[in-house]
C-alpha positions as CSV (number, residue, x, y, z in Angstrom):
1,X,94.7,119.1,82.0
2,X,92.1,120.0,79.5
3,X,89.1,117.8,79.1
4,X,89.6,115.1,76.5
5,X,87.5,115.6,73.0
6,X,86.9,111.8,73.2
7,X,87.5,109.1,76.0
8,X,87.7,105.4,74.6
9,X,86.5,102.6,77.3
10,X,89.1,100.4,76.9
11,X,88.6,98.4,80.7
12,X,89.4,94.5,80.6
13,X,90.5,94.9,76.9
14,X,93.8,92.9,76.3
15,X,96.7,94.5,74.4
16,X,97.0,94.9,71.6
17,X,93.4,95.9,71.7
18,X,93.1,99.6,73.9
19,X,96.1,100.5,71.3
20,X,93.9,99.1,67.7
21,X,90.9,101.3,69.5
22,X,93.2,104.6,69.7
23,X,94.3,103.6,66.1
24,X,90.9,103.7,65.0
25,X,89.7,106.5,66.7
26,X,92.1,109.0,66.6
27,X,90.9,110.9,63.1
28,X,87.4,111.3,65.4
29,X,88.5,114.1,66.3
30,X,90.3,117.7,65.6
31,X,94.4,118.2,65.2
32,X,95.0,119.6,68.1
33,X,92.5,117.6,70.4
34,X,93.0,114.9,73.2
35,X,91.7,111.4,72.8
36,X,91.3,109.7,76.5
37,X,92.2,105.7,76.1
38,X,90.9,104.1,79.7
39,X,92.7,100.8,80.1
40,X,93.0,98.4,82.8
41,X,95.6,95.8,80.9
42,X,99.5,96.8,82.5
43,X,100.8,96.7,79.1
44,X,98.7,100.1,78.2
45,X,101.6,102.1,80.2
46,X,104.1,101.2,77.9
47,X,102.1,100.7,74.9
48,X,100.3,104.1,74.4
49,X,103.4,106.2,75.0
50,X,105.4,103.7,72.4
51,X,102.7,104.1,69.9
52,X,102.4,107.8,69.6
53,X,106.4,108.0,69.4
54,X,105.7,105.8,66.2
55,X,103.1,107.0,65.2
56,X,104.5,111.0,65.6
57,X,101.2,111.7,68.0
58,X,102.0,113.5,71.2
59,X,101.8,111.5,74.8
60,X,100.2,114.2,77.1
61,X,100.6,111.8,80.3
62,X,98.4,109.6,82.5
63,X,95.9,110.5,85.5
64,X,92.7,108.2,86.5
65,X,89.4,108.2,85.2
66,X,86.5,108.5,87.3
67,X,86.3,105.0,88.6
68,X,90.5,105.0,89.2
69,X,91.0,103.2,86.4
70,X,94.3,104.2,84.5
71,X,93.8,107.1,81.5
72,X,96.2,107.7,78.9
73,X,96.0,111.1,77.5
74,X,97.2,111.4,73.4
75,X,97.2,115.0,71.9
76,X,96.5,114.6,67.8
77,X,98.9,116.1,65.9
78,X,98.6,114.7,62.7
């Protein structure tokens, strides 16, 4: 997987809030370019995947960041 352009420390953040930081951050940077969100909340899973179907944003998957914390990989599209 290509490195993200931009990873978002989202650990011990509660949902909704890792999703409101994506939100936020996702015109940072470029069409075309992969925003990290790190989360340790169990709703992220579900949530970041759900958001960029609504949202028309592509879900590029989920590995670990350096620490093993869960990372959810977005593509910008839009």
């Amino acid at each position: 997987m290509t490195a993200p352009a931009l990873e978002l420390d989202c650990r011990e953040l509660l949902c909704p809030l890792p999703i409101i930081e994506l939100a936020r951050h996702l015109t940072d940077v470029a069409v075309g370019e992969l925003v990290a969100v790190v989360a340790t909340d169990a709703a992220a899973r579900h949530d970041v995947p759900a958001w960029c179907r609504m949202r028309g944003q592509e879900y590029v998957g989920e590995d670990s960041a350096d620490d093993g914390s869960p990372r959810f990989v977005v593509r910008r599209l839009s």
